[in-house]
N, C-alpha and C positions, 0 to 999 in steps of 0.2 A: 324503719331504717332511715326514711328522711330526717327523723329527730336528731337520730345520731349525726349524720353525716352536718345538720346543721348545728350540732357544738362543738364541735371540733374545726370546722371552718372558721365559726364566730370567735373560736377561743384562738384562734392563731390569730386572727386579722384586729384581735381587742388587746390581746396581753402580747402579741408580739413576738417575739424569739427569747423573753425574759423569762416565760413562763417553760417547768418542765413537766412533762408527762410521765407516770408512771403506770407502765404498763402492764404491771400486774394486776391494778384495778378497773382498766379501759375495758375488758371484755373482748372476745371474739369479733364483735362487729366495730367497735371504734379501733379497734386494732388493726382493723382491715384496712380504715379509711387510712391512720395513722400511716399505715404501710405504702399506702396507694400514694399519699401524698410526697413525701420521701422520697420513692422513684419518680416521683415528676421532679423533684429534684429542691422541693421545699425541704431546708433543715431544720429536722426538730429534735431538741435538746430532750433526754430519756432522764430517770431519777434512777439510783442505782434501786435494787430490790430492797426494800426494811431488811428481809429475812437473811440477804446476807449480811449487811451491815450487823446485823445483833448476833448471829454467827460468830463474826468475827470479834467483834466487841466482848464476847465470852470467852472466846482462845478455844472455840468449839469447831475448826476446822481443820483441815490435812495440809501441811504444808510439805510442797517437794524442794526438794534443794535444786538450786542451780547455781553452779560453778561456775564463776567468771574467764568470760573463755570458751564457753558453754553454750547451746539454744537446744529448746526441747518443741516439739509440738502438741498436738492436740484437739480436740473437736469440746468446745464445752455448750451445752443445754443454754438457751435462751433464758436470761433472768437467774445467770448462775454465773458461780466464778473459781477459778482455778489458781491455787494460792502458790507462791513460788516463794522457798527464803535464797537471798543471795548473801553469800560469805563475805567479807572484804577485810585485807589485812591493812595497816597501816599506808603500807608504800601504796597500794592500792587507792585508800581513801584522798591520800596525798596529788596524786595524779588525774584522782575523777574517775566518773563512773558511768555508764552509759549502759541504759535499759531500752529496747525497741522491741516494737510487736507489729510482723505484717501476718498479712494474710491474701497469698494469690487467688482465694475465689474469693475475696472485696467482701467480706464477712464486716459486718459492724461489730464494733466490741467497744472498751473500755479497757485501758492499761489505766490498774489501782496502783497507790502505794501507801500503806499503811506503817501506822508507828508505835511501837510496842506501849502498853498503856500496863499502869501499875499493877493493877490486877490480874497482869498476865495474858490479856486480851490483846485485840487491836483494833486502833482508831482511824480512819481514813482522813490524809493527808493531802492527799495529792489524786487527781485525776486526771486523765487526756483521752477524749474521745479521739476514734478513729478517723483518718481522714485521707482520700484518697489519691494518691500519689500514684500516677501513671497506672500501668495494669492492677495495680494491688492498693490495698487499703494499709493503714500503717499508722503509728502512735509511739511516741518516744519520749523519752526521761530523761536528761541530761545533766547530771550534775559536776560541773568545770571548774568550778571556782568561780566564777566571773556570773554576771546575770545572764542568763538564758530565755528565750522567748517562746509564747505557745502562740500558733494562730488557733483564732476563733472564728470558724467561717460563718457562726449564726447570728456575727454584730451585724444589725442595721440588711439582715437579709430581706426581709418582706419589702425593705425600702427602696434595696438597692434594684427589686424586681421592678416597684414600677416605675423609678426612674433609670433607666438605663446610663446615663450620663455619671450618675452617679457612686453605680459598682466599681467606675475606676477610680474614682476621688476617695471613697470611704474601704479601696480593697485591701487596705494598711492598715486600717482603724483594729480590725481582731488583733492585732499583734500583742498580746498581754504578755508581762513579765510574770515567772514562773516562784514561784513562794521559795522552793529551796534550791539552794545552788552547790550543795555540795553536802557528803554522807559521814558518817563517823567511822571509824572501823568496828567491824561488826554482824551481825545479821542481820536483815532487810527483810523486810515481804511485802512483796508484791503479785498482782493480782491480775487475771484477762478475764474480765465480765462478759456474757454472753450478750450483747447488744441487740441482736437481731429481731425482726418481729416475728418470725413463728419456726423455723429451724435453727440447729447449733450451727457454732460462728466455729471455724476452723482457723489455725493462729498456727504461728511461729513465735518463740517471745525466745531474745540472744541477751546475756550481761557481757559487756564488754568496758575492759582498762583502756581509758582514756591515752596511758602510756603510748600504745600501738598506732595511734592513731594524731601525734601530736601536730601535723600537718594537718590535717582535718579538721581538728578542733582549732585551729587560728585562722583555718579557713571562713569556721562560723563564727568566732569572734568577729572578724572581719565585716562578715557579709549584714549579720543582724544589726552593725552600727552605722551599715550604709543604711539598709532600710527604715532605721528609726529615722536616719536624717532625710530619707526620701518621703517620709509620711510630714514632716515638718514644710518641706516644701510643697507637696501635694495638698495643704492645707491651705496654704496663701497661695498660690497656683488658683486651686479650686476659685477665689474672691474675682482673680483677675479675669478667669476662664466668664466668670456668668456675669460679670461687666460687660466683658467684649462681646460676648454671648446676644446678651441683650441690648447691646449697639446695635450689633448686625441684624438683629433682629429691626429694630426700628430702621435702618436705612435701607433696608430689603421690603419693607412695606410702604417706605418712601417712592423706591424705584420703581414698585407697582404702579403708584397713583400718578410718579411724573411722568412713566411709560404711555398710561393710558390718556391722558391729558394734552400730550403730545399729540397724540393719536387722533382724537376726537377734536383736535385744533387744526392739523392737516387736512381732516374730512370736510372741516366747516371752510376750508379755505377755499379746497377743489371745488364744493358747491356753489361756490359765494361766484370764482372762476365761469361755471357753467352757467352762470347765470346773462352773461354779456353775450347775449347773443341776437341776431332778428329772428330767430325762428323761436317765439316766445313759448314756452312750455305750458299745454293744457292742463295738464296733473302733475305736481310735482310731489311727491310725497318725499317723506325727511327719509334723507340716507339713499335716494335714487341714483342722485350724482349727475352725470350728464346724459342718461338713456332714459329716459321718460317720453312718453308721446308727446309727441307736436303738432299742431296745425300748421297749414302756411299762412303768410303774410300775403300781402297784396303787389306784392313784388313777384311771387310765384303765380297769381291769379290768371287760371288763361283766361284769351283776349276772348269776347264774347263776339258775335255778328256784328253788331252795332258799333265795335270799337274797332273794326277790323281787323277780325278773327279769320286762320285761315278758311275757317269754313265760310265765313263771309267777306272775303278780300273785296275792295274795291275795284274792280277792273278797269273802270275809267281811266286809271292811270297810263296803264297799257294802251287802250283807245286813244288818247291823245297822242301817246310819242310815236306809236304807228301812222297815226295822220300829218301828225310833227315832219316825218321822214317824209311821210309822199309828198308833201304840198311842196315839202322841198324839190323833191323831184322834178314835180311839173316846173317851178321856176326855173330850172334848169334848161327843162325841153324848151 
């Protein structure tokens, strides 16, 4: 189980988020890890199944209609897919088209969109993996006339993990432009792939005329031509950000070492200070300051006997100014 679990780690951390996994051939146990990793919240890019692609490629599957106007639901099987044709008249085509697929229990899928191929099959044109928009998981189509954008949350994922600083500089980078921007009049088919790794993915999929919606849709002209321009400044941004970045970084390891410098120039001053003293210091060890043991000097030395100490006073002194006094006395008498 360790083998497994160490190719599937090696192969995301080597190939990156370029590579895709196809899990009809992982097996039960790398499916697992697959799975495991996923909810820790690493994205990894799935391959759709062969068996539908060549399904469909033959004109060998069921297709339901869906009426513009219309949303149908559903539960589809893991590594399967649920083929929808949509109608579209003229006025319709003219105005835009809009295909969406949620899903409130956050089911992973695939909204396909295939295109009729000569032999009467169909060829896979267009895909948008699921992605998860507040409580529900969700995938859309948009064909407006004008360019449309897909984000891609698996650009530069593994990267933006270990730098942090980074997921905001590079969270515009997915934003890719969509291959087709607009439908013919006609029938369509399209598709909800089962995504998930071991239960069916439950889905809503709506077609919807752009007509009803022409507020909206210059809402998102609008919005998608601010963010291309916010990715352009977030680009030179990012240059200026890890200049200043790494300024700050140098004058913050400046302020360290003049902090401490300071510091250990103060210490040496006070010491330098406690040094002026008579009561000269027996032990001075570095860093004491001014509380270290002392001896005294010969200034505090008590008097000994011989020097006249109280213990040894001279009393003679006394003896004479007492005789001093009487002799005077008697002179008197």
């Amino acid at each position: 189980m360790g083998s497994y679990m160490l190719f599937t780690v090696g192969a995301l951390e080597n190939e990156g988020m370029d590579m895709e996994i196809d899990l009809s051939n992982l097996g039960t146990v790398n499916t697992m890890f697959a799975a495991l990793f996923s909810k820790l919240g690493v994205p990894i890019k799935t391959t759709i199944s062969p068996t539908v692609l060549e399904e469909a490629m033959n004109g060998i599957v069921t297709v339901r209609p869906l009426p513009v106007g219309t949303s149908a639901t559903g539960k589809v099987d893991k590594q399967c897919a649920h083929f929808f044709g949509v109608t579209i008249s003229e006025e319709q085509a003219h105005s835009g088209i809009v295909v969406r697929v949620t899903s409130p229990a956050q089911s992973k899928f695939k909204l396909l969109y295939f295109e009729q191929e000569v032999n009467g099959g169909y060829g896979l044109a267009l895909q948008e993996d699921s992605q998860k928009t507040g409580k529900v998981t969700s995938a859309g189509m948009y064909f407006l006339h004008f360019q449309v954008y897909r984000m891609d949350s698996t650009v530069n994922a593994l990267a933006m993990a270990k730098d942090p600083e980074a997921a905001f500089f590079k969270r515009l980078e997915g934003l890719q432009p969509c291959e087709v921007s607009a439908l013919k009049p006609g029938t369509h088919i399209f598709a909800v792939y089962g995504d998930n790794f071991f239960k069916p993915a439950s889905y809503m999929i709506e077609a919807m005329c752009a007509k009803s919606y022409e507020e909206t849709t210059e809402r998102l002209k609008e919005i998608e031509s601010k963010i291309l321009a916010k990715r352009n400044d977030l680009r030179q941004f990012e240059t200026e950000y890890r200049k200043a970045l790494a300024r700050f970084q140098e004058v913050t390891n400046r302020y360290t070492q003049e902090r401490e410098a300071v510091d250990d120039m103060l210490r040496e001053r006070d010491n330098i200070h406690c040094s002026f003293t008579t009561e000269r210091t027996l032990v001075n060890p570095v860093g004491a300051g001014c509380s270290s043991s002392r001896y005294t000097t010969e200034h505090s030395i008590p008097e000994s006997p011989e020097n006249g100490s109280l213990d040894g006073r001279d009393k003679s002194g006394k003896k004479k100014w007492f005789n001093l006094n009487l002799n005077r006395s008697d002179k008197k008498a």
